[in-house]
The first five atom37 places (N, CA, C, CB, O) and aatype in JSON, in Angstrom:
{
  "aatype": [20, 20, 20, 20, 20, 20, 20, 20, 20, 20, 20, 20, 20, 20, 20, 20, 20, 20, 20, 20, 20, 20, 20, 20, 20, 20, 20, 20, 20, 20, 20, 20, 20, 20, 20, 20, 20, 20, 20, 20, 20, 20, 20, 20, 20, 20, 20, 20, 20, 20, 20, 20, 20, 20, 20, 20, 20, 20, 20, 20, 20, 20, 20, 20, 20, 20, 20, 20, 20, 20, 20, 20, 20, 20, 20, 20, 20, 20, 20, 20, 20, 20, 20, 20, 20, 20, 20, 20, 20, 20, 20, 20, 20, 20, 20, 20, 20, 20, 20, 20, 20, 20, 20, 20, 20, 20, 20, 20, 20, 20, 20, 20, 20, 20, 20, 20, 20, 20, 20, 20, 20, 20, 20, 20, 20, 20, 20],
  "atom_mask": [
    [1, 1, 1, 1, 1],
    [1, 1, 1, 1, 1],
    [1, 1, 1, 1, 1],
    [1, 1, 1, 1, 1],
    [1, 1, 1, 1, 1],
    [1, 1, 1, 1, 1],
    [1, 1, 1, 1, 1],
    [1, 1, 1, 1, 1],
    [1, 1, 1, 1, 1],
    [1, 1, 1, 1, 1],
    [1, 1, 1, 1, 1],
    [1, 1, 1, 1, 1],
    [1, 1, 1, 1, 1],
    [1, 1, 1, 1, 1],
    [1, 1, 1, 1, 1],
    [1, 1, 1, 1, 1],
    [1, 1, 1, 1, 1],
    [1, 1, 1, 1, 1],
    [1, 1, 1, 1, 1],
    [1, 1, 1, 1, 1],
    [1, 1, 1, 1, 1],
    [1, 1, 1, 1, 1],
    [1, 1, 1, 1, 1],
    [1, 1, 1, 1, 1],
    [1, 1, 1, 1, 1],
    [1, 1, 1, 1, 1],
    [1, 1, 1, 1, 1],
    [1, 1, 1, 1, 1],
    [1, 1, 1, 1, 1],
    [1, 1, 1, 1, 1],
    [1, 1, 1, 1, 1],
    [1, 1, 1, 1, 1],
    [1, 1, 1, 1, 1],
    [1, 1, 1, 1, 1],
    [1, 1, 1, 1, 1],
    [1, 1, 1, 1, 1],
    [1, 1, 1, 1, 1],
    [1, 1, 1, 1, 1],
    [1, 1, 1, 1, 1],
    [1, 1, 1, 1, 1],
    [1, 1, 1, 1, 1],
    [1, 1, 1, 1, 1],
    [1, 1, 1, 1, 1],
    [1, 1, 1, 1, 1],
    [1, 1, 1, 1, 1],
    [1, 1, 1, 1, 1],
    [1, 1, 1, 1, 1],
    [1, 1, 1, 1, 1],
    [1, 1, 1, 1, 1],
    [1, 1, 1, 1, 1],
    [1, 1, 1, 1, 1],
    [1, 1, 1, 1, 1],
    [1, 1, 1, 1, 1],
    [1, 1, 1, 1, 1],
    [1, 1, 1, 1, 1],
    [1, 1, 1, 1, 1],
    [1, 1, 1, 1, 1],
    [1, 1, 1, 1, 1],
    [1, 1, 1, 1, 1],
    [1, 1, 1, 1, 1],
    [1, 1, 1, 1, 1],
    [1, 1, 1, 1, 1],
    [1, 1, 1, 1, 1],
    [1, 1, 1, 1, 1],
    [1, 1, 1, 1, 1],
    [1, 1, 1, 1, 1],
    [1, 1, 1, 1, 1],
    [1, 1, 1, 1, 1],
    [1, 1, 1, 1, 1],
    [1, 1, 1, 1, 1],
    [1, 1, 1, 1, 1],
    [1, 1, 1, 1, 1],
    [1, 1, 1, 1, 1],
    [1, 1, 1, 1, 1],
    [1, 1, 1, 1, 1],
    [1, 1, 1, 1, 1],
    [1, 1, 1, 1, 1],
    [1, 1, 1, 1, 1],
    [1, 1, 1, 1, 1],
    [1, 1, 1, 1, 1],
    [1, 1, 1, 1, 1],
    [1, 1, 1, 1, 1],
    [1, 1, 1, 1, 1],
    [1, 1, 1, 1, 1],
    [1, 1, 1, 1, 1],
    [1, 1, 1, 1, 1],
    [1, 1, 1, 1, 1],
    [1, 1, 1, 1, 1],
    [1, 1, 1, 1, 1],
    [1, 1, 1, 1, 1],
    [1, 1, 1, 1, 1],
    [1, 1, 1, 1, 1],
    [1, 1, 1, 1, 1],
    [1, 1, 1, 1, 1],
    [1, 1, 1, 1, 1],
    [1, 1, 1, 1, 1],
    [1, 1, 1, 1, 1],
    [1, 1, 1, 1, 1],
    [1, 1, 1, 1, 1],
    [1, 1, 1, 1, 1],
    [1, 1, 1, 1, 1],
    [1, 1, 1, 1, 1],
    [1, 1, 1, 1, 1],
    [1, 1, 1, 1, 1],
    [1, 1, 1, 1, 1],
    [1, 1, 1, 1, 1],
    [1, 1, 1, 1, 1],
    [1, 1, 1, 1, 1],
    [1, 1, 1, 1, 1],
    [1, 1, 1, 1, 1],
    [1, 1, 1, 1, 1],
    [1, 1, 1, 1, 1],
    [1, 1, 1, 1, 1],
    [1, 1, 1, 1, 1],
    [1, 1, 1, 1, 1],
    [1, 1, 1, 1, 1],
    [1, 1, 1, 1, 1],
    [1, 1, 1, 1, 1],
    [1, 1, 1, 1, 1],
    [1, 1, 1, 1, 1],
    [1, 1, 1, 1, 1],
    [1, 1, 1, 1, 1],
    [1, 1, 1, 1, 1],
    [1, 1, 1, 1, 1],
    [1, 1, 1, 1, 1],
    [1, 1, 1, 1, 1],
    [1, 1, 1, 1, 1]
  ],
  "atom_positions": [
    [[44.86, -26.88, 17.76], [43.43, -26.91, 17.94], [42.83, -25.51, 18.03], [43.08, -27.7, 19.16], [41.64, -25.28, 17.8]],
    [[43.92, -24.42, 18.45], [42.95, -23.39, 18.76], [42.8, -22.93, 17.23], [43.47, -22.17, 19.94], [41.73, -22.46, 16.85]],
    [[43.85, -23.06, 16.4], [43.18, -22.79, 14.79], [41.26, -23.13, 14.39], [44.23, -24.09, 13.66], [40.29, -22.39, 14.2]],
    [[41.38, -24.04, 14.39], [40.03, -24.59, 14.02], [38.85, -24.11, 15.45], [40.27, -26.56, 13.79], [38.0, -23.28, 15.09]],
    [[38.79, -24.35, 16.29], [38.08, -23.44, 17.16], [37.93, -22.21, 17.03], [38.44, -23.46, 18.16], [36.92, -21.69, 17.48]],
    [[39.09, -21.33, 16.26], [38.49, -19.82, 15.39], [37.61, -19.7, 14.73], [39.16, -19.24, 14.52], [36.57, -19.04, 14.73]],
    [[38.35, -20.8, 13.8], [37.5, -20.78, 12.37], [35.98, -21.21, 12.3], [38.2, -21.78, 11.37], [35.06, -20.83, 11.58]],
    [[36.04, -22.24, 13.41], [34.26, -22.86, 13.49], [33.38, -21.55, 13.7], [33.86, -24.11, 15.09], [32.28, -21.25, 13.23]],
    [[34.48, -20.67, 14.86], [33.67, -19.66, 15.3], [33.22, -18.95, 14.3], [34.22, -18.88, 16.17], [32.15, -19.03, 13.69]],
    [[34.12, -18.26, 14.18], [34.07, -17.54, 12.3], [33.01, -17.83, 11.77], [35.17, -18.12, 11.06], [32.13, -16.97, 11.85]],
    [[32.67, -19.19, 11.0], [32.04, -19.85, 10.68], [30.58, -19.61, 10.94], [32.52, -20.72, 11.01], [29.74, -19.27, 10.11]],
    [[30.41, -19.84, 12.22], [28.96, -20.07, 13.19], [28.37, -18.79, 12.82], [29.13, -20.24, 15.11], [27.38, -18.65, 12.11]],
    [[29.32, -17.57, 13.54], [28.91, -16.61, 13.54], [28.44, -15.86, 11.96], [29.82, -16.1, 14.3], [27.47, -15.11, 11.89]],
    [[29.4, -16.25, 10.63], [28.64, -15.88, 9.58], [27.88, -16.43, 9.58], [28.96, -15.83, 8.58], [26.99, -15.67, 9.94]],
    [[27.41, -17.5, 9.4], [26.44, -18.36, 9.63], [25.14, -18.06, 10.04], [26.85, -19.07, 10.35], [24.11, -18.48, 9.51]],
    [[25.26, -17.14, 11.25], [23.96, -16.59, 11.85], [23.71, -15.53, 11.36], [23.9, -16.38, 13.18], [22.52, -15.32, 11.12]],
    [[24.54, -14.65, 11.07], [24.84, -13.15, 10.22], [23.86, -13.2, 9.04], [26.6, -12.96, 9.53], [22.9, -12.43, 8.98]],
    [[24.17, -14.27, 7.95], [23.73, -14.5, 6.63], [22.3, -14.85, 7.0], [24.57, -15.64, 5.79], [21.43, -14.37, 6.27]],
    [[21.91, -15.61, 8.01], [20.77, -16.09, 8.09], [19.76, -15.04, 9.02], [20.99, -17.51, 8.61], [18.63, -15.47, 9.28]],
    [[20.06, -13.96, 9.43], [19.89, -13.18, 10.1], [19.19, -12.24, 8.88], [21.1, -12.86, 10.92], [18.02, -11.88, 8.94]],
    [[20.05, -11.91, 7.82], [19.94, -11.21, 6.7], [18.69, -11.74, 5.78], [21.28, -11.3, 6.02], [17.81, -11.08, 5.22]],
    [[18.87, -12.89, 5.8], [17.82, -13.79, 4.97], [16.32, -13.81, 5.35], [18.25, -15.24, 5.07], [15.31, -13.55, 4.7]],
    [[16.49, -14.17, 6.5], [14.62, -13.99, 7.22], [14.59, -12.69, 7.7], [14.07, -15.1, 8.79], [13.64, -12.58, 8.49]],
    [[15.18, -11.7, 7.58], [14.64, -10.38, 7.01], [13.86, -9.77, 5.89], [15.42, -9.88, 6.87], [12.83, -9.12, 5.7]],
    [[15.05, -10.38, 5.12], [14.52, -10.02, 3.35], [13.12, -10.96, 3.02], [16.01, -10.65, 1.93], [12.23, -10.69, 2.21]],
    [[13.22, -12.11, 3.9], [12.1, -13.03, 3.44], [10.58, -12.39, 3.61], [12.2, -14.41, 4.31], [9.64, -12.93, 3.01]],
    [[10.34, -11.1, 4.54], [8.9, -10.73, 4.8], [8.88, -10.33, 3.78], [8.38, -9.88, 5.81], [8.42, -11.31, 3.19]],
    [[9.07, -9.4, 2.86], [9.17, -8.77, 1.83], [8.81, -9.56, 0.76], [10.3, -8.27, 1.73], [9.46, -10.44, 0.19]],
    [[7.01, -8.88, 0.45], [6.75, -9.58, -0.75], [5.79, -8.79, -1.67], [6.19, -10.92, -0.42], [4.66, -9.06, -2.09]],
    [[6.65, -7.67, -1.85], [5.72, -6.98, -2.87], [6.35, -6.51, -4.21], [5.12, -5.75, -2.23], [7.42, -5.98, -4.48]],
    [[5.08, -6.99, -5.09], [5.3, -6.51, -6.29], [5.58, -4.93, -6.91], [4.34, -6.98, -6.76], [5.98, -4.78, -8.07]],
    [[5.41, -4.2, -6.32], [5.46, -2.32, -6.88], [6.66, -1.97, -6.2], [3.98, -1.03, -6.27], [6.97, -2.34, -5.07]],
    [[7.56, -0.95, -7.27], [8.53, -0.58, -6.54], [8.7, 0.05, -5.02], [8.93, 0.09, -7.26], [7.99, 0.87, -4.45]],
    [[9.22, -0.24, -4.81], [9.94, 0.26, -3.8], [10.78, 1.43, -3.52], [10.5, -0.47, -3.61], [12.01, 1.41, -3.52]],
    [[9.8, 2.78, -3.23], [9.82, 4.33, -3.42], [10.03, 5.09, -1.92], [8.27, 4.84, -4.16], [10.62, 6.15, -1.68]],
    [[9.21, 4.0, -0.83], [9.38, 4.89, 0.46], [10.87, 4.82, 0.78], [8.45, 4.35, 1.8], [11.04, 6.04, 0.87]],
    [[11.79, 4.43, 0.96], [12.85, 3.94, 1.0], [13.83, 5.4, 0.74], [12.88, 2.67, -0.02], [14.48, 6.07, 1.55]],
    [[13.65, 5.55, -0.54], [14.09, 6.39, -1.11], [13.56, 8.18, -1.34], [14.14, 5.67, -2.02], [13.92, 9.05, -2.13]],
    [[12.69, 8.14, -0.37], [12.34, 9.66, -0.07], [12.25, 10.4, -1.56], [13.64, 10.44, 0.96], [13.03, 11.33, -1.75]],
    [[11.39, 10.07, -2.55], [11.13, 11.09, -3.49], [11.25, 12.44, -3.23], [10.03, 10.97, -3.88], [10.97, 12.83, -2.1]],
    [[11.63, 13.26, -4.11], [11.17, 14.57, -3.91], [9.79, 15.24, -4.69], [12.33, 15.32, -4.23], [9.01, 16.16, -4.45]],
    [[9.99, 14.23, -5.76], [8.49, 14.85, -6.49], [7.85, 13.75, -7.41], [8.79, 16.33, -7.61], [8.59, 12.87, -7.86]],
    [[6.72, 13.76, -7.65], [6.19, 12.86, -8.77], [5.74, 13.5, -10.13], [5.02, 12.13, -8.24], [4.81, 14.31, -10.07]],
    [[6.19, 13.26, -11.09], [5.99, 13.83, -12.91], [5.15, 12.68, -13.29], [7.67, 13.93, -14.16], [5.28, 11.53, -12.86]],
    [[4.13, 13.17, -14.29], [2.89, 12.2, -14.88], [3.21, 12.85, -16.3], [0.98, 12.44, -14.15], [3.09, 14.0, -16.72]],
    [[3.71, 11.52, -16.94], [3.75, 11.82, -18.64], [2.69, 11.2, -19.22], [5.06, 11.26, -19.46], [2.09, 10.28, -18.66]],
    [[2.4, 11.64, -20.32], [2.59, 13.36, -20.46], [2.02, 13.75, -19.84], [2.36, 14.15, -21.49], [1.22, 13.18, -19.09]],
    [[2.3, 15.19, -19.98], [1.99, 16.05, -19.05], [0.79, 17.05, -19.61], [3.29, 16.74, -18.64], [0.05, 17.63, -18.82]],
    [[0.69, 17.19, -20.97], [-0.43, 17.57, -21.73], [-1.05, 16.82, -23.07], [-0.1, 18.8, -22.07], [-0.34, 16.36, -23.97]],
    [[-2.29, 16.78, -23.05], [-2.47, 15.78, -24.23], [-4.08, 16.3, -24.75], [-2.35, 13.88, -23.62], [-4.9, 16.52, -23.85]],
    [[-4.47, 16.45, -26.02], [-5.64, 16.88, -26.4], [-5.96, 15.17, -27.05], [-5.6, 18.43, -27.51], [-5.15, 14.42, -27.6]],
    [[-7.33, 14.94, -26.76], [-8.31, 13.83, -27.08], [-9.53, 14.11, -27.5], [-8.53, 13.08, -26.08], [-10.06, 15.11, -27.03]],
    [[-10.3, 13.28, -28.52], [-11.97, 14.06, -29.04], [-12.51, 12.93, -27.23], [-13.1, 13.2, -31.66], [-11.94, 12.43, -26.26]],
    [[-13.67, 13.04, -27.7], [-14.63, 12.35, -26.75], [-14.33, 10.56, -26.81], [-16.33, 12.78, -27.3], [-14.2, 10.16, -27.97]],
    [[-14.27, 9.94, -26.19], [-14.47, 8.36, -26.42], [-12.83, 8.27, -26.8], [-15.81, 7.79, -27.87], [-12.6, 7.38, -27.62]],
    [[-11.99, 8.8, -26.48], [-10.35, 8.38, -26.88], [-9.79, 8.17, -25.4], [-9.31, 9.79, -27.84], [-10.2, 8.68, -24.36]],
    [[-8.78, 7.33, -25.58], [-8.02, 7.19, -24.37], [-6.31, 7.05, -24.67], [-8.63, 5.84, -23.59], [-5.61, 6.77, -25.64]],
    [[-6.15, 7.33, -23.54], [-4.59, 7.27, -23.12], [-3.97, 6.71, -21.72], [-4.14, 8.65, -23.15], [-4.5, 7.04, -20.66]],
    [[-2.87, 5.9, -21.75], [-2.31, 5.34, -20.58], [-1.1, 7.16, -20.15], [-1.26, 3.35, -21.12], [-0.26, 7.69, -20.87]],
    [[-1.64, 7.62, -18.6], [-0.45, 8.0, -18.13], [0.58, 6.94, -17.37], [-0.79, 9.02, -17.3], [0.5, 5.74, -17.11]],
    [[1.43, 7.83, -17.18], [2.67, 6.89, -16.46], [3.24, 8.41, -15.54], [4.22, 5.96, -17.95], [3.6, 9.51, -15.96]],
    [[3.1, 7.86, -14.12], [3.74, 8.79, -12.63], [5.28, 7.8, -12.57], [2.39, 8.55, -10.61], [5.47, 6.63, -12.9]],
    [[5.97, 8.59, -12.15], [7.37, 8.55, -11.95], [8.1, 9.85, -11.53], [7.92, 8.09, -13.14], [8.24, 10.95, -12.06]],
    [[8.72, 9.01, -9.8], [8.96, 9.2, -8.6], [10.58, 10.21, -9.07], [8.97, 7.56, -7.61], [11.48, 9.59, -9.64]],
    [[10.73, 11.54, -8.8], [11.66, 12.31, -8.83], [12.42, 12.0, -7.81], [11.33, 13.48, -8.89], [11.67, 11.63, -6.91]],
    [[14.0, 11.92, -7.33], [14.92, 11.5, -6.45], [15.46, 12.23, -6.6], [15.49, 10.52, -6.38], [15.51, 12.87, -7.65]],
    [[16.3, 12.5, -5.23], [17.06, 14.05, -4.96], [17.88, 13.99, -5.67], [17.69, 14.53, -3.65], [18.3, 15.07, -6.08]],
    [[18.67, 12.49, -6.31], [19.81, 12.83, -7.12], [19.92, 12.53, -8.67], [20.84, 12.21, -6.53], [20.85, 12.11, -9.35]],
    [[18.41, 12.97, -9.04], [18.2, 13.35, -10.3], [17.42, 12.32, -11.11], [19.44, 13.65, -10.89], [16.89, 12.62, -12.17]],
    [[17.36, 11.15, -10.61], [17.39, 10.03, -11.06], [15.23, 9.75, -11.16], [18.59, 8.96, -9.85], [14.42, 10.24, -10.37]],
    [[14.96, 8.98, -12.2], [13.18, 9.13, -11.46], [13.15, 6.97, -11.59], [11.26, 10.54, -13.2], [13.84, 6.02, -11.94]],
    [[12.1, 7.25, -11.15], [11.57, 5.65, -11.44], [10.11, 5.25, -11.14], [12.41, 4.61, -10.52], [9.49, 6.02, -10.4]],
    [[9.55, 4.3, -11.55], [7.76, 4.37, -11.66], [7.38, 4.31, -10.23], [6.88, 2.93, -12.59], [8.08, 3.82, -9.34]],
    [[6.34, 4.78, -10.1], [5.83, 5.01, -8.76], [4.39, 4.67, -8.35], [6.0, 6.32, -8.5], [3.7, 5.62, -8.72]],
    [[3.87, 4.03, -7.93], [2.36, 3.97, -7.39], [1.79, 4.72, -6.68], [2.08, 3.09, -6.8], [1.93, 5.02, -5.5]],
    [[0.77, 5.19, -7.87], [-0.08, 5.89, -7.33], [-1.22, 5.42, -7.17], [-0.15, 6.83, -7.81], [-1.63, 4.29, -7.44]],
    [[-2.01, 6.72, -6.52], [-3.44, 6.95, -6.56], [-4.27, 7.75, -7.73], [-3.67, 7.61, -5.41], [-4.14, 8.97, -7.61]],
    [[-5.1, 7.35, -8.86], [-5.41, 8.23, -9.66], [-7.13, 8.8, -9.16], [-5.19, 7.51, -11.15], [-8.01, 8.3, -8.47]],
    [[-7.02, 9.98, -9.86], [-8.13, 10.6, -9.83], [-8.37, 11.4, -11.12], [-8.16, 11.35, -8.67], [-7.38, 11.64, -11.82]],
    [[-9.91, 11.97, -11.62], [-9.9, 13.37, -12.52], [-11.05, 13.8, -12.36], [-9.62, 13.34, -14.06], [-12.03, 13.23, -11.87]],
    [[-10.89, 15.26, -12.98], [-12.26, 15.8, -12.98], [-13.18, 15.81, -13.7], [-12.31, 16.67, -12.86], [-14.18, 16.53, -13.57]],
    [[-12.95, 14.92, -14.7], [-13.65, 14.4, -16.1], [-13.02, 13.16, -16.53], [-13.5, 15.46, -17.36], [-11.85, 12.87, -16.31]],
    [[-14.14, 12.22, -17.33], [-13.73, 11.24, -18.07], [-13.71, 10.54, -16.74], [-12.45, 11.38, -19.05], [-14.26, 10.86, -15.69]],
    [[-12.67, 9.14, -17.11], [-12.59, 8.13, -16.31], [-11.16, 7.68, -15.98], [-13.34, 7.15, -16.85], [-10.34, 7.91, -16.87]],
    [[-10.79, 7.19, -15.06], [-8.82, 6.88, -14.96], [-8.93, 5.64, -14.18], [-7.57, 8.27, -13.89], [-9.37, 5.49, -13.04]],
    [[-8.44, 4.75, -15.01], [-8.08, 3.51, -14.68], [-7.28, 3.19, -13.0], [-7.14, 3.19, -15.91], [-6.92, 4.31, -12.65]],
    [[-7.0, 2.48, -12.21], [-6.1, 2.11, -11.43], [-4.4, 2.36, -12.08], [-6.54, 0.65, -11.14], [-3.42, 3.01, -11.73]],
    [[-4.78, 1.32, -13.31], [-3.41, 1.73, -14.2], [-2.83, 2.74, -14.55], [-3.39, 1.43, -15.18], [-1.7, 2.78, -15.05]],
    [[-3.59, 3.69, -14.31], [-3.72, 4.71, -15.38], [-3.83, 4.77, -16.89], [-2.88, 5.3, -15.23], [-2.97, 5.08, -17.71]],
    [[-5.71, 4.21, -17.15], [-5.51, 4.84, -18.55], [-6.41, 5.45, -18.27], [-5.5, 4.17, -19.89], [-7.17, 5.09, -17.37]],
    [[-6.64, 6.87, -19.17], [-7.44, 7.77, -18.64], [-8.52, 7.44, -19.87], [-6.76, 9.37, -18.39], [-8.03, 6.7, -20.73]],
    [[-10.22, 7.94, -20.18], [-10.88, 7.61, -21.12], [-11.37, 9.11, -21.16], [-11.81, 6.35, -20.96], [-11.93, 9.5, -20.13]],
    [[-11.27, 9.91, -22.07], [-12.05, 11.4, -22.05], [-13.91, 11.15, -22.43], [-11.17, 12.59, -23.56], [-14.37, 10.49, -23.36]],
    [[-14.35, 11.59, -21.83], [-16.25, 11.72, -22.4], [-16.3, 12.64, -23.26], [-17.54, 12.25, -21.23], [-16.05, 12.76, -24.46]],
    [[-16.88, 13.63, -21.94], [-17.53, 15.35, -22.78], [-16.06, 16.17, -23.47], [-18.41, 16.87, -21.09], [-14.89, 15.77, -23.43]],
    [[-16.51, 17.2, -23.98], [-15.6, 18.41, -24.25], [-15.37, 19.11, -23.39], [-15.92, 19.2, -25.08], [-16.4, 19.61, -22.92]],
    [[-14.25, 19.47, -22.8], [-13.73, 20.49, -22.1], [-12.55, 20.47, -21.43], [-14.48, 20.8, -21.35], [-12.09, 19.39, -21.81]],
    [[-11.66, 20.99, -20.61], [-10.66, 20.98, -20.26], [-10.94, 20.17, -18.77], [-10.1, 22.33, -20.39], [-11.83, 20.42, -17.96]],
    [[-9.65, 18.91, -18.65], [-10.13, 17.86, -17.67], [-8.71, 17.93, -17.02], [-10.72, 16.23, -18.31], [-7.62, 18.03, -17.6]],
    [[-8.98, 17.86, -15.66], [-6.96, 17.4, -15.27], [-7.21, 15.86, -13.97], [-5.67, 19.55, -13.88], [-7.91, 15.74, -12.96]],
    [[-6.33, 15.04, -14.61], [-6.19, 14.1, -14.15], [-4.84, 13.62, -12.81], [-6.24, 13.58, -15.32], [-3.66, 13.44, -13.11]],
    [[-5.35, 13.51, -11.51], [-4.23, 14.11, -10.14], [-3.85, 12.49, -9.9], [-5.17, 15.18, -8.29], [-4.67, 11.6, -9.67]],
    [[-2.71, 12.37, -9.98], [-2.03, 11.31, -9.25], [-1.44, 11.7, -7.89], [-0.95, 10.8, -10.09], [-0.92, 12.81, -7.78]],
    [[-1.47, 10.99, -6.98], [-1.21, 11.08, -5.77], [-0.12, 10.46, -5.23], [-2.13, 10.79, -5.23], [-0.62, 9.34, -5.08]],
    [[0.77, 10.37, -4.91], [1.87, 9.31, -4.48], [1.41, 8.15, -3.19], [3.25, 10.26, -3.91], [1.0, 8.66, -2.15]],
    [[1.45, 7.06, -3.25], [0.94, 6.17, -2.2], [1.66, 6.32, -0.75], [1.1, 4.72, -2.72], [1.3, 6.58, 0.4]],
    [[2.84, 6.02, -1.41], [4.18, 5.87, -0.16], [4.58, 7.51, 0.62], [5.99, 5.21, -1.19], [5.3, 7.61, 1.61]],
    [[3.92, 8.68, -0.09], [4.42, 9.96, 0.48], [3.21, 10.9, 0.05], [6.0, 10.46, -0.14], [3.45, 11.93, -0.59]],
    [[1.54, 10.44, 0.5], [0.48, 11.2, 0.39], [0.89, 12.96, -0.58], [-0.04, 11.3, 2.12], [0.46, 13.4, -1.65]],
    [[1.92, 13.55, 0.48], [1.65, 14.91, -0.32], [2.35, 14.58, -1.5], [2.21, 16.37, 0.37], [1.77, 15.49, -2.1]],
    [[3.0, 14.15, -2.28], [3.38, 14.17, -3.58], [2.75, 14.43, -4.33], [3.73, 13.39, -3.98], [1.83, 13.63, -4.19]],
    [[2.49, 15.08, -5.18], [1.02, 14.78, -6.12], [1.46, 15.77, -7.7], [-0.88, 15.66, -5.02], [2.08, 16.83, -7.72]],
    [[1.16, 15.37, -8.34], [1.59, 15.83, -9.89], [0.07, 15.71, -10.64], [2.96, 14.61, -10.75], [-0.73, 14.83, -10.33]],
    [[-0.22, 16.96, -11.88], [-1.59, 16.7, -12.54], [-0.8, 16.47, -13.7], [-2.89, 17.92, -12.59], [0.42, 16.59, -13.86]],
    [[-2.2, 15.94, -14.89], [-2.18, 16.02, -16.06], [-2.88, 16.94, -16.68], [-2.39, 15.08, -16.43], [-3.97, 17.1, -16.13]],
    [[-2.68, 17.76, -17.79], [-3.81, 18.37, -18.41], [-4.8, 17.26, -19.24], [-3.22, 19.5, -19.39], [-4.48, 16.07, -19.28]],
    [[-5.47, 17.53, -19.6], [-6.06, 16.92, -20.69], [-7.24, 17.54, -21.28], [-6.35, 15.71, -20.35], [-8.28, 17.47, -20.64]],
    [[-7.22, 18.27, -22.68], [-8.01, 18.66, -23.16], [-8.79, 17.75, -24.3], [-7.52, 19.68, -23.42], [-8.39, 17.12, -25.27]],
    [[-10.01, 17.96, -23.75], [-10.79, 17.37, -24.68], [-11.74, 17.49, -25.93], [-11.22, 17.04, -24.15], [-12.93, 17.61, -25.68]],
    [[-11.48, 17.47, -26.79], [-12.15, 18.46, -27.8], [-12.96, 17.76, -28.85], [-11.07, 19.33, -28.57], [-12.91, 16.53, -28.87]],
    [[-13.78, 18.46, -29.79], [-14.68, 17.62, -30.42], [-14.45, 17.43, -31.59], [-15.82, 17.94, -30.36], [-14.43, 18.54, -32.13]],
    [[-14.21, 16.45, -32.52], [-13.85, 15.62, -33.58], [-14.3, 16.51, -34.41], [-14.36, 14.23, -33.71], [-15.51, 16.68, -34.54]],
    [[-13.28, 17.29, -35.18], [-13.8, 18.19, -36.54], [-14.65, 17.66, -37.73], [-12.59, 18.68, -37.28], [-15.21, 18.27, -38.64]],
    [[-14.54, 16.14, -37.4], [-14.89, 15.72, -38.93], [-14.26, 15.65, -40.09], [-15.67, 16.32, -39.34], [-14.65, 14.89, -40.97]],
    [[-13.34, 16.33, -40.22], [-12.22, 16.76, -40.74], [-11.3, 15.75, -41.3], [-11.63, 17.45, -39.85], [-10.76, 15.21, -40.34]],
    [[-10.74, 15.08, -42.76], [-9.57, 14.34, -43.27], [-8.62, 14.82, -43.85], [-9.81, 13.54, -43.98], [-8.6, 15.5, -44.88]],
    [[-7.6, 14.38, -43.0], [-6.34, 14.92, -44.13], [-6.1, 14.71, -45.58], [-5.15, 14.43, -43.75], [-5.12, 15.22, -46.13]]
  ]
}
């Protein structure tokens, strides 16, 4: 008998272990990666330079630098000093002139990486 009185124990106790593990993981319900965790060291916004006439757009993409080399997408905060930037990040250029567009890291405020973006005016011009 004392066999099986181990084993129940055994038993019980994974038992509570696994389920212990489970309604942990269960609060957890978000869609965007999961970056605080992993202590970035820096955030890169590709590209990183891009010329546009007026009325053109482009999607950037921020992605989270890791100490061991490795990157992966990251949520940010966008901003610029011209034109317009999506939540998503797509950026829309207006006027002419030189614009830089600042992503911010959510999960680690100081992170922050720019874009250039020059904006220039449609030559008129066909190849």
């Amino acid at each position: 008998m004392t066999f099986k009185h181990k084993l129940s124990k055994r038993l019980a106790v994974s038992y509570m272990a696994a389920l212990a593990v489970l309604t942990a993981c269960a609060g957890r319900r978000s869609t965007e990666p999961v970056i605080a965790e992993l202590e970035a060291v820096a955030i890169v916004v590709q590209p990183q330079t891009v010329a546009l006439a007026p009325g053109e757009q482009i999607t950037l993409t921020p992605y989270a630098m890791l100490p061991v080399g490795d990157s992966l997408p990251i949520p940010v905060d966008w901003s610029a000093t011209g034109g317009t930037i999506t939540a998503g990040g797509t950026y829309q250029a207006d006027s002419t002139g030189d614009q830089f567009v600042i992503a911010t890291a959510r999960a680690q405020p100081g992170l922050v990486d720019t874009a250039f973006i020059q904006v220039v005016a449609d030559s008129g011009a066909s190849n």
